[in-house]
C-alpha positions in Angstrom: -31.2 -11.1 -53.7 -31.0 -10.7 -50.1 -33.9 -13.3 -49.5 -32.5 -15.6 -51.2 -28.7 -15.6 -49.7 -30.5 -15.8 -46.7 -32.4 -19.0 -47.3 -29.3 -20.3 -48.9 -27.3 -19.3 -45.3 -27.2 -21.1 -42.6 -27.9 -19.4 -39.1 -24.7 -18.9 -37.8 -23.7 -17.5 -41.4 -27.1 -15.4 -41.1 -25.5 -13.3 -38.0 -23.1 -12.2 -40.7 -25.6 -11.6 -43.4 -27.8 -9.5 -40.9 -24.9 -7.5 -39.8 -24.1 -6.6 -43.6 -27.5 -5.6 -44.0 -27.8 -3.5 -41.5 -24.7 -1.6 -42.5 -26.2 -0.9 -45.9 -28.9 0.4 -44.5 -31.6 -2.5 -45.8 -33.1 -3.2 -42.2 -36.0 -5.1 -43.0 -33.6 -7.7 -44.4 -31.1 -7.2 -41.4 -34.2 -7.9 -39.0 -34.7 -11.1 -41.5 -31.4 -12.7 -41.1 -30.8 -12.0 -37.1 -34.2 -13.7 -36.8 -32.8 -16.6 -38.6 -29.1 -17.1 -36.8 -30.9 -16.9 -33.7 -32.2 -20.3 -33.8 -28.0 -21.3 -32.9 -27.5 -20.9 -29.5 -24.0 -19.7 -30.0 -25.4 -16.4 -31.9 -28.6 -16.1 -30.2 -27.8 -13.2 -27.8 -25.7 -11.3 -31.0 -28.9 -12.1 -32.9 -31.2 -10.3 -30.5 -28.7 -7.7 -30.1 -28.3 -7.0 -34.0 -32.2 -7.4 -34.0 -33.1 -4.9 -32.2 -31.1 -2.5 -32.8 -32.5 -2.8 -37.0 -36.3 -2.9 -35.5 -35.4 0.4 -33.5 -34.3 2.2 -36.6 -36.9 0.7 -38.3 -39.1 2.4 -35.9 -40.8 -0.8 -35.1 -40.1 0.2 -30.7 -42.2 -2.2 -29.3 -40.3 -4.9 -31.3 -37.0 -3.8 -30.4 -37.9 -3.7 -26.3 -38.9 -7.3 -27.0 -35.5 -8.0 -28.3 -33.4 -6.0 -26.0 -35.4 -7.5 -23.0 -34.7 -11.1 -24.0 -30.9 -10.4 -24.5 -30.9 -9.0 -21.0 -31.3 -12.5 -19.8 -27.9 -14.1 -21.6 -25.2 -15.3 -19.2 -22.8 -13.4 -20.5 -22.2 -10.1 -18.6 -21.0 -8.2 -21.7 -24.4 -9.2 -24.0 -26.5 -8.2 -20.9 -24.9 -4.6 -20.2 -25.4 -3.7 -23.7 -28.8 -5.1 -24.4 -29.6 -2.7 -20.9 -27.7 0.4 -22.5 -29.9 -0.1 -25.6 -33.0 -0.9 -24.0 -32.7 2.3 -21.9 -31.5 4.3 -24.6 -35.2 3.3 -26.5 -36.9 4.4 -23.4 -34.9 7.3 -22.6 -36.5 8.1 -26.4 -40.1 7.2 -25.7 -39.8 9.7 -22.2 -39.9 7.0 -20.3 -36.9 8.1 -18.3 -37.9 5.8 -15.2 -37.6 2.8 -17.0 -34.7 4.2 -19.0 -33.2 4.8 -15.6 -34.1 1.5 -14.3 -32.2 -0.2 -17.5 -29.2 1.9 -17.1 -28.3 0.7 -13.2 -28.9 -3.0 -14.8 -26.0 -2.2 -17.6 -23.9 -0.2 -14.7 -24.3 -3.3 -12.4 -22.9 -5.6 -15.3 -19.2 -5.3 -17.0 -18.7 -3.7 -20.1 -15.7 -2.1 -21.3 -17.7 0.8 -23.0 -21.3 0.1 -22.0 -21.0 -0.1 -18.1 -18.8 3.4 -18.4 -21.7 4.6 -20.7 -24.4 3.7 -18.9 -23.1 5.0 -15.3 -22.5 8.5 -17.7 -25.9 8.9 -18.7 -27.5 8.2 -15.2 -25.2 10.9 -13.7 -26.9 13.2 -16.4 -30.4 12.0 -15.4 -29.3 13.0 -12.2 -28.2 16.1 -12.6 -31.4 17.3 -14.8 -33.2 15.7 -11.4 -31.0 18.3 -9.4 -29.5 15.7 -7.6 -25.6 16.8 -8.3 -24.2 14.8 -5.6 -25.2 11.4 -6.4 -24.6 13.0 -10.0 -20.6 13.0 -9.4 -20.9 9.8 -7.9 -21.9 8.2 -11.1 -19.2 10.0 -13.7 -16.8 9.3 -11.3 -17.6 5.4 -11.6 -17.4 6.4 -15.5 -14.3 7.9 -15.3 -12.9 4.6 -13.3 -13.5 2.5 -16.7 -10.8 5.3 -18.6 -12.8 4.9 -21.6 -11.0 7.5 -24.1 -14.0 9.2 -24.8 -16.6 8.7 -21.6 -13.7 9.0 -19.2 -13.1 12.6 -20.1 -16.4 13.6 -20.7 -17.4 12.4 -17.2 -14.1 14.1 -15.6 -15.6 17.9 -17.4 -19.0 17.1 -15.7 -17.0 16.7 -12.4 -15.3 19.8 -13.0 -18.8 21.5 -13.2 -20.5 19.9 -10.3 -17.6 20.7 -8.0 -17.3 24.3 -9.3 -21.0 24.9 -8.4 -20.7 23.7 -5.0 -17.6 26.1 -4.8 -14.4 23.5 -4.8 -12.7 25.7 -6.9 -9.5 23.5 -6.0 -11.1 20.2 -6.7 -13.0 21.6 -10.4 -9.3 22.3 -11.3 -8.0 18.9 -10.8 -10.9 17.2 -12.4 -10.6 19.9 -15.8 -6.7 18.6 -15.7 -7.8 15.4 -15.8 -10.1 16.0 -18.8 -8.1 17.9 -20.1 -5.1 15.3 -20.1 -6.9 12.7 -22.7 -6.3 15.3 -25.6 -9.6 14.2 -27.2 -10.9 17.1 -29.4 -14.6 16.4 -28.6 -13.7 16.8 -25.2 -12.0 20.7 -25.8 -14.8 21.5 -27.3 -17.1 20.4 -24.5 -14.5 22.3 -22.3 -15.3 25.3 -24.5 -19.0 25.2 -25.4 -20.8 23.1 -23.4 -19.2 23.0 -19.6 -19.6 27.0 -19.3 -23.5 26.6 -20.7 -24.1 24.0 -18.3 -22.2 26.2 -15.5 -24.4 29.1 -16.4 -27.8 27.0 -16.4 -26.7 25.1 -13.2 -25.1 28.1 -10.9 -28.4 29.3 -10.1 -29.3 25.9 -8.6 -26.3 26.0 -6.6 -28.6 26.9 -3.4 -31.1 25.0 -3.3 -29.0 21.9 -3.8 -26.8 21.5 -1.0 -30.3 22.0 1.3 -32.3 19.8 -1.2 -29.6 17.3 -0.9 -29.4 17.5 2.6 -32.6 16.9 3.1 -33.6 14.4 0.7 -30.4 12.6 0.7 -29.9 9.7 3.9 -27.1 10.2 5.8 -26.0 6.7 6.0 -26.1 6.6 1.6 -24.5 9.6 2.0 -21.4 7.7 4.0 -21.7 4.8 1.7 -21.1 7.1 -1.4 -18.5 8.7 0.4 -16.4 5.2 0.7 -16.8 4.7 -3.3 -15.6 7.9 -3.8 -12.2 6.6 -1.5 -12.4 3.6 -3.2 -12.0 5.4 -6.3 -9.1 8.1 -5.0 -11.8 10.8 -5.5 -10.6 12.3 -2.0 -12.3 15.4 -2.9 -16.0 14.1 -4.0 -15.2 12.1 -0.7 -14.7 14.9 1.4 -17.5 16.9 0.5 -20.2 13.6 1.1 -18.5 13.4 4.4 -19.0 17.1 5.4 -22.7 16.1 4.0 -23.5 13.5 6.2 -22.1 15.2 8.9 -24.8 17.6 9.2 -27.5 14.7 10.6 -28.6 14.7 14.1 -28.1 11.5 14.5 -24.3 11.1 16.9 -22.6 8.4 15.9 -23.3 8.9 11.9 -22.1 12.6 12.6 -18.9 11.4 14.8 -18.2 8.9 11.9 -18.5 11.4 9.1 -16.3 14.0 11.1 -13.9 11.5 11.9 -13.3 10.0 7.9 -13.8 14.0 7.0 -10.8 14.1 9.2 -8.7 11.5 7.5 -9.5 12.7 4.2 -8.8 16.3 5.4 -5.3 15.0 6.5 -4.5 12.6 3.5 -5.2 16.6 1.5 -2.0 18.1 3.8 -4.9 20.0 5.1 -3.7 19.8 8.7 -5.5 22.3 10.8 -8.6 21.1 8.9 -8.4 17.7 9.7 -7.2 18.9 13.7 -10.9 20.9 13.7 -12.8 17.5 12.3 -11.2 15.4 14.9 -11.6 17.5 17.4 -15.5 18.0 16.3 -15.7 14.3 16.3 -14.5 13.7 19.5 -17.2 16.2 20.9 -20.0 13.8 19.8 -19.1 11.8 22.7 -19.3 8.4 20.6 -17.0 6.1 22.6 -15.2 4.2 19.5 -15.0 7.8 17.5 -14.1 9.6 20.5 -10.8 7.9 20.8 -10.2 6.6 17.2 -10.2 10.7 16.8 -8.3 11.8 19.9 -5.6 9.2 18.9 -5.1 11.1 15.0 -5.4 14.2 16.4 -2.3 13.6 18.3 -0.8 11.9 15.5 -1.1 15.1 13.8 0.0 17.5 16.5 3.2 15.4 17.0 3.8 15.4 13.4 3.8 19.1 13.4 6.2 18.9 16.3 3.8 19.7 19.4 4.9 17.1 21.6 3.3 18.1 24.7 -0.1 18.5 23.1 -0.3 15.2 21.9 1.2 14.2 25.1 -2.1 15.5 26.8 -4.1 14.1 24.2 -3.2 10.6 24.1 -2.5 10.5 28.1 -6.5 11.7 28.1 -7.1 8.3 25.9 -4.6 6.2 28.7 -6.4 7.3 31.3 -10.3 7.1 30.0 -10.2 5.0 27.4 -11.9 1.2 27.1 -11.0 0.1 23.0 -7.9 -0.6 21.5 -6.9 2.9 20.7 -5.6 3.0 24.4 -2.3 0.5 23.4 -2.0 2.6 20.4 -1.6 6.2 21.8 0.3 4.1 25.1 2.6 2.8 22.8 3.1 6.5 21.2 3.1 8.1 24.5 6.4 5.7 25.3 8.1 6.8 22.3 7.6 9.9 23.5 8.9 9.7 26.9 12.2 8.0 25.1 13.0 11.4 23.9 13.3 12.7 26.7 15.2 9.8 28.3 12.1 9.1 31.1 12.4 5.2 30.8 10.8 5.0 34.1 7.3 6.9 32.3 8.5 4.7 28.8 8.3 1.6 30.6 5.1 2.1 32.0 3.6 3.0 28.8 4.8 0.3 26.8 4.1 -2.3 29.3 0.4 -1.0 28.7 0.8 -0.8 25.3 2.1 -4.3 25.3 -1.3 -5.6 26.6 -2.4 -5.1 23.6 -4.3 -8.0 21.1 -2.8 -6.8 17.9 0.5 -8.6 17.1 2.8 -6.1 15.6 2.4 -3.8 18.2 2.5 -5.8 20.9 5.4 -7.5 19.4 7.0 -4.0 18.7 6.4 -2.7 22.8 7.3 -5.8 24.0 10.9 -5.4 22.1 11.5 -2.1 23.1 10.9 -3.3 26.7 13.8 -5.9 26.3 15.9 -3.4 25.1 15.0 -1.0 27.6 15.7 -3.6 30.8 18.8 -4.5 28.7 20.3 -1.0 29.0 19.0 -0.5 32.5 20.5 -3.2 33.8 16.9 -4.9 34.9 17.1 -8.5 35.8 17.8 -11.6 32.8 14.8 -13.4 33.2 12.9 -9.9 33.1 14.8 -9.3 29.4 14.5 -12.6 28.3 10.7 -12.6 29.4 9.5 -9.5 26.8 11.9 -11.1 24.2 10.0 -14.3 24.4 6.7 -12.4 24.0 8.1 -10.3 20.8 9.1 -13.7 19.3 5.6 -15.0 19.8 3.7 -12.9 18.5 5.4 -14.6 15.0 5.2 -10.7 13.6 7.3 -10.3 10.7 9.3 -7.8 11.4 10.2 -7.3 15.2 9.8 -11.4 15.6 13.1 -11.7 13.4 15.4 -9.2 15.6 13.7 -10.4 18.8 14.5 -14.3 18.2 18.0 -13.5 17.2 18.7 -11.3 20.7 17.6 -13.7 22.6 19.1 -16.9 21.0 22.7 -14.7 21.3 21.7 -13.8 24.9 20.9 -17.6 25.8 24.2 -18.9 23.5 26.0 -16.2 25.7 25.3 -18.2 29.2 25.5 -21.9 27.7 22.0 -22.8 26.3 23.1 -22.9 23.0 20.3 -26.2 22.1 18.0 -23.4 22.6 19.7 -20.4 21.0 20.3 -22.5 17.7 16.5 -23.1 17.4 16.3 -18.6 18.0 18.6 -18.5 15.9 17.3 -20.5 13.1 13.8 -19.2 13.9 15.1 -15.9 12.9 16.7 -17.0 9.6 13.5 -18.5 8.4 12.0 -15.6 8.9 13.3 -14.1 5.3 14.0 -10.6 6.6 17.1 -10.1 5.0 19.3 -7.9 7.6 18.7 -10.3 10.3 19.2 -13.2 7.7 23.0 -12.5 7.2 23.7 -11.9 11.3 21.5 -14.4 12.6 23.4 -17.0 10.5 27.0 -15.8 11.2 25.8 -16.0 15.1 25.2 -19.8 14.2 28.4 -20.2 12.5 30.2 -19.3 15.9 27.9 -21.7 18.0 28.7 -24.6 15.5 32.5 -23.4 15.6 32.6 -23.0 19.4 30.6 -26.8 19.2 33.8 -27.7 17.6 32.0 -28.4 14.1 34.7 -26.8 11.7 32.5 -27.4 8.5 29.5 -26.8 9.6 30.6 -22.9 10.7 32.5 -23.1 7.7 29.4 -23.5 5.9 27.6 -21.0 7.4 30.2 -18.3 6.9 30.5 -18.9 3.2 26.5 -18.1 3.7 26.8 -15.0 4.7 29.5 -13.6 2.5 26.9 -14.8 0.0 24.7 -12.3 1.2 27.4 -9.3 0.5 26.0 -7.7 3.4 28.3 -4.2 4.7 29.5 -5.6 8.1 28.7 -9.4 8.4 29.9 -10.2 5.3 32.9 -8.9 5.7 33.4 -10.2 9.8 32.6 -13.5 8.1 35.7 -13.2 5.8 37.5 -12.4 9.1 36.2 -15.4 10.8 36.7 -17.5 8.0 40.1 -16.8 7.5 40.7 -17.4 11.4 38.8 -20.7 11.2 41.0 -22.1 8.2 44.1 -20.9 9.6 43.5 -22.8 12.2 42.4 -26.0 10.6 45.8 -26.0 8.6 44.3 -24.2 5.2 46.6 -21.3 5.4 46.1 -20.3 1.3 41.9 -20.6 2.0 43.1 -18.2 5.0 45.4 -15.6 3.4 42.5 -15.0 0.7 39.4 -14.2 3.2 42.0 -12.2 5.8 43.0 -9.9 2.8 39.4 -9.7 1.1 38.0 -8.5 4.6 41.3 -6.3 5.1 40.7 -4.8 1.2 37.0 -4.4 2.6 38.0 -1.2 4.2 35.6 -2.2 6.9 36.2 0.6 10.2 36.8 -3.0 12.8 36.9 -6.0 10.8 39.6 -4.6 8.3 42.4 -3.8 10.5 41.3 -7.0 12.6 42.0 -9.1 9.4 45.2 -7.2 8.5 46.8 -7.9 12.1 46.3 -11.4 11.1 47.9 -11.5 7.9 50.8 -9.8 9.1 50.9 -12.2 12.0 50.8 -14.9 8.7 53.5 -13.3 6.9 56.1 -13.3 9.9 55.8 -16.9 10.2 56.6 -17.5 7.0 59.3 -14.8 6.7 57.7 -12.5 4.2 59.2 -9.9 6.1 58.7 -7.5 3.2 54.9 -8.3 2.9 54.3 -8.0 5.9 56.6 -4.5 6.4 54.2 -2.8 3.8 51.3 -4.1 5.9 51.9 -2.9 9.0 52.6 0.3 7.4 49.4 0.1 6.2 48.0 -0.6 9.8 50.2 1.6 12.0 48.3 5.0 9.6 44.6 3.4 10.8 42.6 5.2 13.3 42.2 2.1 15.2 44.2 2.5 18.7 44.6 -1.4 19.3 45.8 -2.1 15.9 48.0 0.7 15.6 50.2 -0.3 18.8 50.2 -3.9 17.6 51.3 -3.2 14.2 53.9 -0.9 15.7 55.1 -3.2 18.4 55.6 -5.8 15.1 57.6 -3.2 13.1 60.0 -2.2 15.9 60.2 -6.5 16.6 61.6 -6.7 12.5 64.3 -4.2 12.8 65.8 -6.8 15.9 65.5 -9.6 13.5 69.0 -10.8 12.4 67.5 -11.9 9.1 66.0 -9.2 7.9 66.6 -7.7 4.6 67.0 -4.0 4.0 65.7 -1.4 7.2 61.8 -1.3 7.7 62.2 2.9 8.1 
């Protein structure tokens, strides 16, 4: 029967036929039919696939590798990684376990959801029966990065092991948890059975490995693992490559694995840990490691509130330095210094860090410069000067504030062409807190250019922007503008939305004007219950204004009723 359905069958209906076969356990005929439907091209690589697989169980090996190896050469990345995982699986049976190892980097290397997690899984165990536990953990961890509900935990139980050998107790508890987490019974009983054999047979290797490793392992693969291991949040299997490689002789790959040893030690809340790397590091004399790690360790002795420590240490990277960790830890030291109110040693400092080639910090120096000279009084052109440089360093966030302080500094002494194009400069920018100032600054330049609707315009802007203070001062000003352009009901609606705003200055300022409003128009009792309102505010100006206006109502001959 099954000859002659497949005569009858076309190839690309024989891809069917052979997988039927093969599921009923009649491989000869399965082998038949994926011979056939690999004459299509569309079903040639699933008819070498489904080939060899039937000639394998068949027992027929040799026939199998043929078909394995010729799927290995499809296009598509998913047909290749599993024709590699079967093709090493085969020789992994024959003990062949270079080759089998060969074919299982070639499936790792190509992208399959289960066969790239599978095939990194079984090279970590080839590794670990070759002793070499290290580049063991590597590979499960790049299983565990496919989450592959049953590889993923199986891989994170063998990283439990591994680590728990090398004695990272801390680091074997987090990866158990993370086995632990997929629920998969298999897995529990692996957790139960198999991890603690496996501990047992392994513990007594626990010796000889890290010297083995060290030895046999390059310290520069070493580092290279160790950035994988980052790359995939492993800061643990990361840490302990570092603390590897950091036992070579040669300076510079020892002063770069203290140093990233450092960072990980840090990013691990480890601080005094990642204080003794740095330190280390900087003892190797490397020049760019030397003051990459001088500059974190003060980092971290500030952050732990030793300001005079990291004082010495980054004023040690000031004074000897040559890269661009100098600007860095001269822009921190000027931070410091603003604590304690030396803007003499804070200028000095930022003015070096300002020198700087990378934009935000230059950008960010150069601003605190401005405002600096601002409050010392330092000369216009001097202010205007480190403004100019914050603006161009076009860095997205201190270009904004920058651009808008000095177009309001130039509007201030006449130059308003220029200020409008700061001004607009800033707006563009996107940042939203300078958005809604920046364009109520404009909308006072075009009113004090005499362009009612234009200012107009721009205040309706930013009360579109609902922002706390400007929003509500562009009520104000709105309300001022159309009072004074004959639209007294457009102004009696923005005066008493920015005097319901409850706004410390722009409130009372508001309700002043209203009141003013309702005298002219005789509303004496409106404007009674208002000034009531204004004479209980905290606001010294406002409260003798609105109490000068109350005592002026009880003179007025036609007033109604006493105002008490």
């Amino acid at each position: 029967m099954w000859h002659a359905v497949i005569d009858m069958a076309t190839p690309a209906e024989c891809a069917v036929v052979g997988r039927e076969a093969s599921i009923q356990g009649v491989q000869d005929y399965a082998v038949e039919a994926f011979t056939k439907a690999e004459t299509d091209e569309d079903y040639r690589s699933y008819a070498l696939l489904g080939r060899g697989q039937a000639e394998k169980l068949l027992g027929f090996h040799r026939a199998a590798k043929e078909s394995f190896g010729k799927a290995t050469e499809a296009e598509d990345l998913a047909v290749r990684a599993e024709a590699f995982a079967r093709l090493a699986d085969l020789l992994n049976q024959e003990g062949d376990l270079r080759g089998a190892e060969q074919a299982w980097l070639e499936a790792a290397a190509n992208e399959h959801e289960f066969f790239t997690a599978m095939a990194n899984h079984q090279i970590g165990l080839m590794r670990v029966s070759q002793q070499d536990f290290l580049s063991a953990e590597f590979f499960f961890i790049e299983a565990t990065a496919s989450e592959h509900p049953e590889l993923a935990p199986r891989s994170w139980a063998m990283i439990a092991t591994l680590r728990e050998v090398r004695g990272d107790a801390c680091g074997a508890l987090e990866a158990y948890d993370r086995a632990a987490a997929w629920d998969n019974p298999d897995v529990r009983d692996l957790l139960e059975k198999q991890v603690p054999e496996l501990r047992k047979r392994m513990s007594s290797l626990a010796k000889e490995r890290l010297d083995a490793t060290t030895k046999s392992q390059d310290a520069k693969t070493l580092l290279s693992r160790a950035d994988r291991l980052l790359d995939l949040e492993d800061l643990r299997g990361a840490l302990a490559a570092f603390q590897l490689a950091a036992q070579c002789e040669d300076p510079e790959t020892q002063a770069r694995a203290l140093f990233d040893g450092g960072r990980v030690h840090a990013a691990l809340g480890q601080t005094d840990e990642a204080c003794a790397a740095f330190e280390r590091a900087a003892e190797c004399n490397v020049l760019h490691y030397r003051e990459l790690a001088l500059f974190h360790l003060g980092v971290l002795l500030e952050a732990q509130g030793d300001d005079a420590e990291a004082h010495r240490i980054w004023s040690i990277v000031t004074e000897t330095g040559v890269t661009d960790q100098v600007q860095c830890a001269a822009f921190n030291l000027g931070q410091l210094e603003l604590r304690t109110n030396n803007h003499p040693a804070a200028i000095t400092a930022f003015q070096l860090a300002a020198e700087t080639q990378d934009a935000h910090l230059r950008a960010h120096a150069a601003l605190n410069l401005a405002l600096l000279g601002e409050e010392d009084d330092a000369p216009s052109s001097e202010v205007d000067a480190w403004y100019r440089t914050a603006v161009e360093t076009q860095d997205s966030e201190f270009m904004p504030m920058s651009a808008l302080a000095l177009g309001g500094r130039l509007a201030d002494r006449g130059r308003t062409s220029e200020a409008r194009e700061l001004i607009k400069k800033s707006i563009e920018s996107g940042d939203s807190e300078n958005k809604a100032k920046a364009t109520m600054i404009l909308g006072r330049l075009q009113e004090n250019a005499n362009d009612e609707q234009g200012a107009a315009a721009l205040y309706r802007r930013v009360i579109e922007f609902k922002h706390s203070d400007y929003s509500v001062e562009a009520h104000l000003l709105l309300g001022g503008l159309s009072e004074r352009t004959g639209r007294e009901d457009a102004a009696r609606w923005h005066l008493r939305a920015a005097f319901d705003a409850g706004h410390p200055e722009h409130s009372p300022a508001a309700g002043l004007q209203l009141g003013r409003i309702h005298l002219r128009h005789g509303e004496y009792h409106e404007a009674t219950v208002l000034l009531r309102q204004l004479r209980e505010s905290r606001h010294p100006h406002v409260v003798e204004a609105a109490t000068d206006m109350l005592e002026d109502l009880e003179w007025r001959p036609d007033q109604r009723g006493g105002v008490g």
